[in-house]
C-alpha positions in Angstrom: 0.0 0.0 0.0 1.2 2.8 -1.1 1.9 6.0 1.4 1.2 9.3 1.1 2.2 11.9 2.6 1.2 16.3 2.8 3.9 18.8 3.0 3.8 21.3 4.4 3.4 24.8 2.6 6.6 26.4 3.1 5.5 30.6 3.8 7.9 32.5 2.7 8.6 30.5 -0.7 4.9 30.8 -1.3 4.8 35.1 -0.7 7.9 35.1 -2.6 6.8 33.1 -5.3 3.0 35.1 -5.5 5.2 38.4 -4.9 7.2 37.7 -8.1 4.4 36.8 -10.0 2.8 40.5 -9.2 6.0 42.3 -9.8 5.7 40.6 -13.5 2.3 41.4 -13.6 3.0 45.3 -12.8 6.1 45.0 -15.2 4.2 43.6 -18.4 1.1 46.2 -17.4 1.7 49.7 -19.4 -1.5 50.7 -17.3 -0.1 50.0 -13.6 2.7 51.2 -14.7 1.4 54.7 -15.9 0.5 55.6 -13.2 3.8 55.6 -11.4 5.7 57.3 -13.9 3.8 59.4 -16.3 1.6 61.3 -14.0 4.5 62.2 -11.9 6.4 63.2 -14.7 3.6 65.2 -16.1 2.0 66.5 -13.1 5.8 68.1 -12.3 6.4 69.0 -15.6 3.1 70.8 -16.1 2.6 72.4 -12.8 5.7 73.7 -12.5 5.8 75.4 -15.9 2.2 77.1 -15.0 2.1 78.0 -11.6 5.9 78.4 -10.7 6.1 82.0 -11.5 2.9 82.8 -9.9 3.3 80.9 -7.2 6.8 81.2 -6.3 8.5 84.2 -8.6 10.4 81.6 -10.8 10.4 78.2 -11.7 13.8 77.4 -9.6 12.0 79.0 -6.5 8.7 76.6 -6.9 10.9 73.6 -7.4 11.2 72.6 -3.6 7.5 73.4 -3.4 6.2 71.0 -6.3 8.7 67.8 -6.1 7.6 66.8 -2.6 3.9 67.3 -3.6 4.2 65.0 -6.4 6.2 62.8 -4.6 3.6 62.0 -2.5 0.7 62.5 -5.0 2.2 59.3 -7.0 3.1 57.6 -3.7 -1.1 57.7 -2.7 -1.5 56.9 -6.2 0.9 53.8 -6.3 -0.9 52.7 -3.2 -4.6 52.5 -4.5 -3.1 50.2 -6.9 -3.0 47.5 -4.4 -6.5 47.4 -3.2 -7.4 47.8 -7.4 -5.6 44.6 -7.9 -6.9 42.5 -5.5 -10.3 43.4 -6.6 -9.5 42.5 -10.0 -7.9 38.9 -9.0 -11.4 38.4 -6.5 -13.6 39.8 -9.6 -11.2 36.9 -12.0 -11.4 34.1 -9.8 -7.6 34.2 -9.4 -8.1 34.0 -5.6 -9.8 31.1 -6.4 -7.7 29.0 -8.0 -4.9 29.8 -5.3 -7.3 28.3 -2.6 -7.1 25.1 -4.5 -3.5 24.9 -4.4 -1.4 23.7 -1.8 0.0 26.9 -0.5 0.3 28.9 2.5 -3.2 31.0 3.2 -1.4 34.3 3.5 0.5 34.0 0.1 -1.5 35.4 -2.0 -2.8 38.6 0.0 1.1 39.2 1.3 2.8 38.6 -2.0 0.5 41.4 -3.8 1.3 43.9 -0.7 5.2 43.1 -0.7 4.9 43.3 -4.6 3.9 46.9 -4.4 6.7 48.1 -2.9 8.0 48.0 -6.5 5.4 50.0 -7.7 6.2 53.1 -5.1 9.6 52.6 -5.4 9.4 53.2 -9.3 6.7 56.3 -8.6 9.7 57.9 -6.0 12.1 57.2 -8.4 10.1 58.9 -11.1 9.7 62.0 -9.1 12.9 62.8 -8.2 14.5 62.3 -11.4 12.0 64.3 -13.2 12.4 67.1 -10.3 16.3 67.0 -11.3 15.9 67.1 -14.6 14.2 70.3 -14.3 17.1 72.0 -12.1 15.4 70.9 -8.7 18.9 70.4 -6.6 18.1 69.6 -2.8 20.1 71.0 -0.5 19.6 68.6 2.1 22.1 66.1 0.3 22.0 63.0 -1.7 21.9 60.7 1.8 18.9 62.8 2.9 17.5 62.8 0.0 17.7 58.2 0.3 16.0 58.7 4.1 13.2 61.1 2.2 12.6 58.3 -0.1 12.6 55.7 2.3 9.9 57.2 4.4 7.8 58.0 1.6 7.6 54.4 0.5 7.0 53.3 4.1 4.0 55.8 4.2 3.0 54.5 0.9 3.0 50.3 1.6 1.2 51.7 5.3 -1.5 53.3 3.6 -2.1 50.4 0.6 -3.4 48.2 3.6 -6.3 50.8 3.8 -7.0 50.2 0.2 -6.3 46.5 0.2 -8.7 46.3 2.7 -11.1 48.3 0.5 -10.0 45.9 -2.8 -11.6 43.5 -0.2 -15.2 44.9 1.3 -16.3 47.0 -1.9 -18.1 45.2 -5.0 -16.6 46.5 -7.5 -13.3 47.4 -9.2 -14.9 50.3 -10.8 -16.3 51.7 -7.5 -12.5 51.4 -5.9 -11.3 52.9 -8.6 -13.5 55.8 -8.6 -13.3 56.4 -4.8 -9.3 56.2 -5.2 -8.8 59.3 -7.5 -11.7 61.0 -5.3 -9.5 60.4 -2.1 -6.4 61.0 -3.9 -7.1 63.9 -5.8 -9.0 65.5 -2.6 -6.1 65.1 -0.3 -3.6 66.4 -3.0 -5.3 69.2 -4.0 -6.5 70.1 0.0 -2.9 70.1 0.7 0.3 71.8 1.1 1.2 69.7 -2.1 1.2 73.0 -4.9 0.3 75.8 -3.1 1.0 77.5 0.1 -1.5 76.6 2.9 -1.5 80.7 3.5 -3.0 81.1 0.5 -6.0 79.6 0.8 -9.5 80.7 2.2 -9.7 80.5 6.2 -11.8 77.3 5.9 -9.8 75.7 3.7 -6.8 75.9 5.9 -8.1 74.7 8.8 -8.6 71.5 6.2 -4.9 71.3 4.9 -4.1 72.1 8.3 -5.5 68.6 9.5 -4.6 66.9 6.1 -2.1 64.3 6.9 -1.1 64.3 3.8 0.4 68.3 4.7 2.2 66.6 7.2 3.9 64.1 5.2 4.9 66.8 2.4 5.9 68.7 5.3 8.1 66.0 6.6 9.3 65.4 3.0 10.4 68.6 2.6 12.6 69.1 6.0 14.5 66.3 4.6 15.1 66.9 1.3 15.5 71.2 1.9 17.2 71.9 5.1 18.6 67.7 5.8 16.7 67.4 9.1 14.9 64.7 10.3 12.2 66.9 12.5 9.4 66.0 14.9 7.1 65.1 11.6 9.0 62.8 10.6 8.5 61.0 13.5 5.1 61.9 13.7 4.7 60.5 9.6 6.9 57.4 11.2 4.9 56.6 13.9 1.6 57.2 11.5 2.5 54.6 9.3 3.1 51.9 12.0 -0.1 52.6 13.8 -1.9 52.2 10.5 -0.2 49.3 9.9 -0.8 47.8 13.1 -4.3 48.9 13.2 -5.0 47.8 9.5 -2.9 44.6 9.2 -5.4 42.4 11.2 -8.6 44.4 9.7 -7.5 43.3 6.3 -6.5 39.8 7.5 -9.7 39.4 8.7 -11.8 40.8 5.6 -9.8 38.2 3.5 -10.2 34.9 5.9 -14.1 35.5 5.2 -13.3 35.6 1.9 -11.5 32.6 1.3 
């Protein structure tokens, strides 16, 4: 008689494995992909050329302004991609087919979030090239400028759990995707992404004022400028671990009911 025996799914292989196979999913997608690099590019490109002399005097002056702001306008927007994908492998029955394969439960849910680390590295990357190729030089150094980055793509993979989450609990890919660029678009533009919070009505103040986006620009921008690391960055820091504290277990629970 012939003996049989189940091994045991090995965890780390699997979230590897699944994480790979969304980094080649991201990498032969021109549409997950645009949205990392061209908006950034043209967002910086475009703004700076229209509103730098009116915002700022000169296009050199609004430079520090706008590279932060877009910075963390494509991190946001590299981070809805996460909860857009898992609603699109739910919607595809991809989920499915993992469950009938002999690997670890977390795989495929962990593999997609480590896998969009890519994804905000590339929209960093794109910003602060784009900003130096327009004459953007920060004076905070090039090892400032590595600790800027860093902490933007923490902030980033904290807030995709909020949206992998929401790839999880809404119907729809279209209804994410819609409430994304709502979210996005309203914390950008209720910010101190483009403009100076000073010059904006009263009411709206007090609304970049509590914007945590303003705070992460803010923190952004001590590093990258003036090569401190400042009481908002630790406030940005310790933002992103709560959320991911908080959210990790929300999320784990909204995919255990449903798989």
């Amino acid at each position: 008689m012939q003996e049989t025996t189940m091994r045991k799914p090995n965890v780390f292989a699997n979230i590897g494995t699944l994480a790979y196979r969304n980094l080649l999913k991201t990498l032969h997608n021109p549409e997950r992909l645009a949205d990392v690099i061209i908006i950034p590019i043209v967002f910086m490109v475009m703004f700076t050329y229209i509103f730098g002399g009116a915002i700022s005097g000169n296009i050199s002056a609004y430079l520090p302004v706008i590279v932060p702001g877009v910075l963390m306008q494509a991190v946001l927007n590299a981070a809805s991609g996460s909860g857009s994908q898992i609603r699109e492998d739910l919607d595809t029955g991809v989920f499915d087919r993992f469950k009938s394969l002999p690997i670890a439960h977390i795989a495929p849910l962990a593999g997609q979030l480590f896998a969009d680390i890519l994804r905000l590295v590339i929209a960093v990357t794109a910003s602060i090239l784009t900003g130096l190729a327009l004459g953007w030089r920060p004076d905070g150094g090039i090892g400032h400028v590595i600790i800027a980055a860093g902490l933007a793509i923490f902030s980033g993979w904290a807030i995709s759990w909020i949206f992998a989450l929401l790839g999880l609990v809404l119907k729809s890919a279209a209804l994410l995707q819609s409430f994304s660029m709502l979210v996005t678009m309203g914390m950008t533009f209720l910010s101190s992404a483009f403009v100076p919070i000073k010059s904006l009505p009263n009411w709206l103040q007090v609304i970049a004022n509590i914007n945590p986006l303003t705070h992460m620009i803010s923190a952004i921008r001590s590093l990258l400028d003036k090569g401190v690391w400042g009481h908002e960055d630790w406030l940005v820091l310790g933002i992103g671990i709560v959320i991911v504290v908080v959210m990790a277990p929300l999320t784990l629970l909204a995919y255990n009911k449903k798989n």
